[in-house]
C-alpha positions in Angstrom: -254.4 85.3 -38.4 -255.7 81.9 -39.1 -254.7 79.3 -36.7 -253.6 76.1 -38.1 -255.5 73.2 -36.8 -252.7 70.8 -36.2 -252.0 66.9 -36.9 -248.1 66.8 -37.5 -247.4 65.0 -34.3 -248.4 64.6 -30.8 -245.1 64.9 -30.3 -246.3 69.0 -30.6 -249.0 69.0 -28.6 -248.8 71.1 -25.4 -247.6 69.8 -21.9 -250.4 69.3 -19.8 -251.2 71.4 -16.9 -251.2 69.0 -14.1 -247.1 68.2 -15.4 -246.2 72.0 -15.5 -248.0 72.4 -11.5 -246.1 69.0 -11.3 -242.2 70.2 -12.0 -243.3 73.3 -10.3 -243.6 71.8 -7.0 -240.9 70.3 -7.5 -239.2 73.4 -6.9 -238.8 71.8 -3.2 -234.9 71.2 -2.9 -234.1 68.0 -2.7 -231.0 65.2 -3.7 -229.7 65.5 -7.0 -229.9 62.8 -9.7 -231.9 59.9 -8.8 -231.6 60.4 -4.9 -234.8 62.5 -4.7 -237.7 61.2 -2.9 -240.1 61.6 -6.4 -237.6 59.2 -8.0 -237.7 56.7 -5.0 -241.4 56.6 -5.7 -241.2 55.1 -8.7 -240.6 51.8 -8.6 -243.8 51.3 -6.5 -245.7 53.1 -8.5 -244.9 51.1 -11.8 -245.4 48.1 -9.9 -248.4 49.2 -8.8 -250.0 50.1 -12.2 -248.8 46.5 -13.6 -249.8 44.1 -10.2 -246.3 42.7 -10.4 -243.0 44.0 -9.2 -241.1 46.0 -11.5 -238.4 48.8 -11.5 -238.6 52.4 -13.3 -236.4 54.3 -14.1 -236.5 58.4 -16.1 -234.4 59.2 -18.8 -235.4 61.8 -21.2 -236.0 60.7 -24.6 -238.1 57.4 -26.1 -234.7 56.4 -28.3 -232.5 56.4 -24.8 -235.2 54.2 -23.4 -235.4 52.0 -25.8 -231.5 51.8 -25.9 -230.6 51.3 -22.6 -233.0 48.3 -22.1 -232.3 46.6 -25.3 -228.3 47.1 -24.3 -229.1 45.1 -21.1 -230.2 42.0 -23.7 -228.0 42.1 -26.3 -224.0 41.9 -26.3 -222.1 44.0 -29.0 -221.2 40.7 -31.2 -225.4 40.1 -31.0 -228.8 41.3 -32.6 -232.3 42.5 -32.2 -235.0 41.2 -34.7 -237.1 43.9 -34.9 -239.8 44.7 -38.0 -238.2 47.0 -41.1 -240.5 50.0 -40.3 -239.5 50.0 -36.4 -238.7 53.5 -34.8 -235.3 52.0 -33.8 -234.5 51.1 -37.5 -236.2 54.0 -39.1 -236.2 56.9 -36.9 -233.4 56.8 -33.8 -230.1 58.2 -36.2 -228.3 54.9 -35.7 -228.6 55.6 -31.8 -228.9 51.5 -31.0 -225.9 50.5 -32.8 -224.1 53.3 -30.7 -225.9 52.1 -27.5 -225.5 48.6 -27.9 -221.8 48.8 -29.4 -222.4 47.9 -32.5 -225.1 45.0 -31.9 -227.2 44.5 -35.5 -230.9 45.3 -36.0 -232.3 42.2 -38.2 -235.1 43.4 -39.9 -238.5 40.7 -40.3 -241.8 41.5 -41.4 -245.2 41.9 -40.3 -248.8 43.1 -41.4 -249.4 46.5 -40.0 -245.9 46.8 -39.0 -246.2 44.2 -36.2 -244.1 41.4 -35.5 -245.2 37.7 -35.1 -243.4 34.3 -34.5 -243.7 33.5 -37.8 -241.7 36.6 -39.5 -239.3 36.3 -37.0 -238.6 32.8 -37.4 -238.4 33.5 -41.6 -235.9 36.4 -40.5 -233.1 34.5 -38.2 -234.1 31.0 -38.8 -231.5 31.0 -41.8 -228.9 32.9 -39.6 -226.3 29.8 -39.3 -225.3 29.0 -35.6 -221.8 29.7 -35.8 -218.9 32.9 -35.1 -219.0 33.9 -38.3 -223.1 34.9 -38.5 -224.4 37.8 -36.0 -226.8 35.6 -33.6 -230.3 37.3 -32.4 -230.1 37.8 -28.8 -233.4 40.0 -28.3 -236.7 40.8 -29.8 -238.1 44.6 -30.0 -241.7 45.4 -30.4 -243.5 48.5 -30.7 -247.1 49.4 -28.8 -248.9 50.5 -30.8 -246.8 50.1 -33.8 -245.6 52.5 -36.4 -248.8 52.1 -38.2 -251.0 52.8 -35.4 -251.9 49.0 -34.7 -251.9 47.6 -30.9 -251.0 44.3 -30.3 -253.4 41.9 -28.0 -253.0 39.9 -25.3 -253.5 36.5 -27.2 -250.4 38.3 -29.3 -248.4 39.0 -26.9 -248.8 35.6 -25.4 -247.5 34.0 -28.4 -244.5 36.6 -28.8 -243.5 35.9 -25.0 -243.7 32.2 -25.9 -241.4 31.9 -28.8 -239.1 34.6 -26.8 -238.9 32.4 -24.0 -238.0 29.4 -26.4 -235.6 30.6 -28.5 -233.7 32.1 -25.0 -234.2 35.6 -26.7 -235.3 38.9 -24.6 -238.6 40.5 -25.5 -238.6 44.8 -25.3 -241.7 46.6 -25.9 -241.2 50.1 -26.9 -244.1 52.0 -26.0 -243.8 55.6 -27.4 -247.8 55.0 -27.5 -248.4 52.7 -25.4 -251.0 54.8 -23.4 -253.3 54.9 -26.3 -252.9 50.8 -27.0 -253.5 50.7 -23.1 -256.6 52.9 -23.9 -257.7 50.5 -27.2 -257.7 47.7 -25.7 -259.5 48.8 -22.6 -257.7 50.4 -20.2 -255.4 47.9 -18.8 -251.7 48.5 -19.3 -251.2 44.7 -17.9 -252.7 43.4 -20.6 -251.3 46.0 -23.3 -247.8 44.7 -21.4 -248.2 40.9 -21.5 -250.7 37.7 -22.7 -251.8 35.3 -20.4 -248.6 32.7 -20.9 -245.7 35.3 -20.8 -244.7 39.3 -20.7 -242.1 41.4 -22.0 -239.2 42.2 -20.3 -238.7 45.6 -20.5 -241.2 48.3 -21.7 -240.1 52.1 -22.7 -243.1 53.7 -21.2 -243.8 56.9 -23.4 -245.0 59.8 -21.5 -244.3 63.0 -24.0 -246.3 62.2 -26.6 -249.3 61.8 -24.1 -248.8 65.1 -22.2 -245.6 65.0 -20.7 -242.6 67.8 -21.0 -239.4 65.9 -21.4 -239.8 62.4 -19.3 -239.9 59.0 -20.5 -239.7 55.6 -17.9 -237.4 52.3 -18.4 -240.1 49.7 -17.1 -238.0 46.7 -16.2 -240.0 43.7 -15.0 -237.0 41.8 -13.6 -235.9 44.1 -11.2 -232.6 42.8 -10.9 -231.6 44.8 -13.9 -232.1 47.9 -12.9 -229.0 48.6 -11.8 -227.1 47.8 -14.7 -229.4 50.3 -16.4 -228.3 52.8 -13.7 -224.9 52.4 -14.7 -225.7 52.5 -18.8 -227.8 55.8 -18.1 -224.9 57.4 -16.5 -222.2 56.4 -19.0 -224.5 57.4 -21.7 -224.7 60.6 -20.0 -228.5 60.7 -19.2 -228.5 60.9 -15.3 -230.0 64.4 -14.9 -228.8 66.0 -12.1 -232.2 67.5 -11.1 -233.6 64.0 -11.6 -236.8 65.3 -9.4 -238.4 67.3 -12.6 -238.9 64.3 -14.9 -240.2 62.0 -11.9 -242.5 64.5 -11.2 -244.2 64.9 -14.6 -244.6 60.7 -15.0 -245.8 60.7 -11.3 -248.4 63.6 -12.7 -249.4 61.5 -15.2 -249.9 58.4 -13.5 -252.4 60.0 -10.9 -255.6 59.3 -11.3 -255.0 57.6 -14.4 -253.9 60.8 -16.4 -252.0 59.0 -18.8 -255.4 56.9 -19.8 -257.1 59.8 -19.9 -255.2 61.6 -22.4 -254.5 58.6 -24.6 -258.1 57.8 -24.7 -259.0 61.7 -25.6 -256.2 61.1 -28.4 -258.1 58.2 -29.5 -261.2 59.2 -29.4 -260.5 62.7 -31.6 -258.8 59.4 -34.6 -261.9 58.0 -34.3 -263.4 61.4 -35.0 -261.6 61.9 -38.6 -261.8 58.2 -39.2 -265.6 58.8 -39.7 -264.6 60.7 -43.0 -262.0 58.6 -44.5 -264.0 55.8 -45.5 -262.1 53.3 -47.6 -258.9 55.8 -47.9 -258.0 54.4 -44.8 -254.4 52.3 -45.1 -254.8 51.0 -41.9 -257.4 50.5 -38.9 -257.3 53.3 -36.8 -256.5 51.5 -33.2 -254.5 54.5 -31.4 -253.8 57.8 -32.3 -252.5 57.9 -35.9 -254.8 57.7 -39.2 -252.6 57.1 -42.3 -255.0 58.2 -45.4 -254.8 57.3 -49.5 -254.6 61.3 -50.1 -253.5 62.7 -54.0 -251.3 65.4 -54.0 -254.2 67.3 -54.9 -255.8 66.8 -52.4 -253.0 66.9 -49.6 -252.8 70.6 -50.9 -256.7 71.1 -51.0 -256.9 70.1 -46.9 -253.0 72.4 -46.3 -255.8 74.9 -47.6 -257.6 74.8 -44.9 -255.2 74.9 -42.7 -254.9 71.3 -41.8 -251.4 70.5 -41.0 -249.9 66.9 -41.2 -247.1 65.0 -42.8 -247.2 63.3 -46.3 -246.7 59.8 -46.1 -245.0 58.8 -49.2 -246.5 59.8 -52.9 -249.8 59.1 -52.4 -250.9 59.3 -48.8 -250.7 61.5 -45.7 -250.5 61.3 -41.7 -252.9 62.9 -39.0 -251.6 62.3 -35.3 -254.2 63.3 -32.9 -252.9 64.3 -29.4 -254.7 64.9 -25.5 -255.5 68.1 -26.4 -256.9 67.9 -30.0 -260.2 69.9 -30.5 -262.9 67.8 -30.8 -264.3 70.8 -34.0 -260.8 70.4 -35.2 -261.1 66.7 -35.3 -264.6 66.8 -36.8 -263.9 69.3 -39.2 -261.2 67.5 -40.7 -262.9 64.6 -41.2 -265.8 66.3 -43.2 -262.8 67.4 -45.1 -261.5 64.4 -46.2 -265.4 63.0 -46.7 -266.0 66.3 -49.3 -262.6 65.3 -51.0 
């Protein structure tokens, strides 16, 4: 039997061995829920890894992360301006209106599906101040963003700096923020913040990049944490063997694990990339490639046991993961090129 050489998702791709000898050893009995001694590592360890003091926290999906920090910002009467193609408008089932009790999403624009001051101001700047308008209390932002694109420093910088002036909080959810960290060269400080301000909260993406079921609440005011305690709890995401999901994001920040991966991820894009030429929608920055692909042709590559997602009528997806095949990668793109 052939073995499909896959590119759905790196939401597929395999747990990484180091996580699995990781959960394993936690076998160890130990408190339940968050009193175990993995969790209590983890607000040094985040604080570590970003040179400022932070707190983090497990839960065990990328929506829940991104919903319990943007609840701590945003009252149920409020809104979060976040871009039309956002995971949190397009993908999470409704899940922040349920978190946040009914808070709105207000949708703005942005090349690449990036958010800058300027689309946000064209999206809430005609929002009268009054009861009888919903007023934006927060700002989401996605690293890298649905279209693969990682934001920069300077970016950020300038996000952080309108935040900060219009009193609005600033999240950053990072399903892939491993493989902007890795694009723009290794330094999740810098995929976190610009030089004149940071965000405030970061959902720190571990499955896609090798974990088994863990993601981390990154909160950069500390102070919050325990109101995020509290949310987790009520939104019935304390685990009571806590010790399993802070021992696979403790795995994969050892020795950089999670940089590894995300640059292996990275590197197999860059791989196809080479073959798509000018049918590329977007730069290839992280780990996704969107392609202008007929439906010919979609069929043609699902021939040779590519697999991947169409992407409307006229184009396709390819995710790459930490354990893509570097002959997988290549042979795809020579695929595409011989389209």
């Amino acid at each position: 039997m052939t073995m499909f050489k896959p590119f759905l998702s790196d939401n597929a791709a395999a747990v990484h061995p180091r996580v699995w000898e990781a959960m394993r050893n936690a076998d160890e009995p130990d408190n339940p829920y968050d009193g175990d001694a993995l969790s209590a590592q983890l607000d040094a360890r985040f604080t570590a890894l970003f040179g400022r003091e932070c707190a983090g926290l497990w839960v065990a999906t990328g929506t829940a992360a991104n919903c319990l920090a943007l609840a701590t910002m945003c009252a149920p009467h409020g809104g979060v301006v976040c871009h039309t193609e956002a995971h949190i408008e397009v993908d999470e089932g409704g899940a922040p209106g349920f978190f946040l009790h009914g808070a709105k999403l207000i949708h703005a624009d942005g090349e690449g599906a990036k958010l800058a001051s300027q689309g946000i101001a064209a999206a809430i700047d005609p929002i009268r101040n009054d009861v009888h308008q919903v007023q934006p209390q927060a700002i989401a932002i996605t690293q890298a963003s649905e279209y693969g694109r990682a934001y920069g420093p300077e970016e950020l910088a300038a996000l952080a700096a309108f935040a900060k002036e219009r009193r609005l909080g600033l999240h950053m959810d990072g399903a892939r923020f491993a493989n902007a960290a890795a694009y723009l060269g290794g330094s999740p400080e810098e995929a976190a913040r610009g030089a004149s301000g940071q965000v405030d909260s970061l959902a720190f993406g571990f499955i896609k990049n090798g974990g088994m079921g863990a993601e981390a609440v990154v909160l950069f005011d500390p102070e919050r944490a325990m109101e995020v305690r509290y949310r987790r709890k009520r939104a019935g995401h304390l685990q009571c063997k806590g010790r399993y999901l802070a021992a696979q994001i403790l795995a994969m920040l050892d020795e950089g694990l999670w940089l590894a991966n995300a640059a292996h991820a990275n590197a197999a894009a860059r791989e196809v990339a080479v073959g798509c030429a000018d049918r590329l929608l977007h730069p290839v920055e992280a780990n996704e490639l969107f392609v202008r692909l007929s439906e010919a042709e979609r069929a043609a590559l699902r021939a040779q046991d590519f697999a991947f997602y169409d992407w409307g009528s006229d184009s396709a997806r390819f995710v790459t993961a930490w354990n893509t095949r570097a002959e997988d990668a290549q042979a795809l793109g020579k695929a595409i090129a011989a389209l």
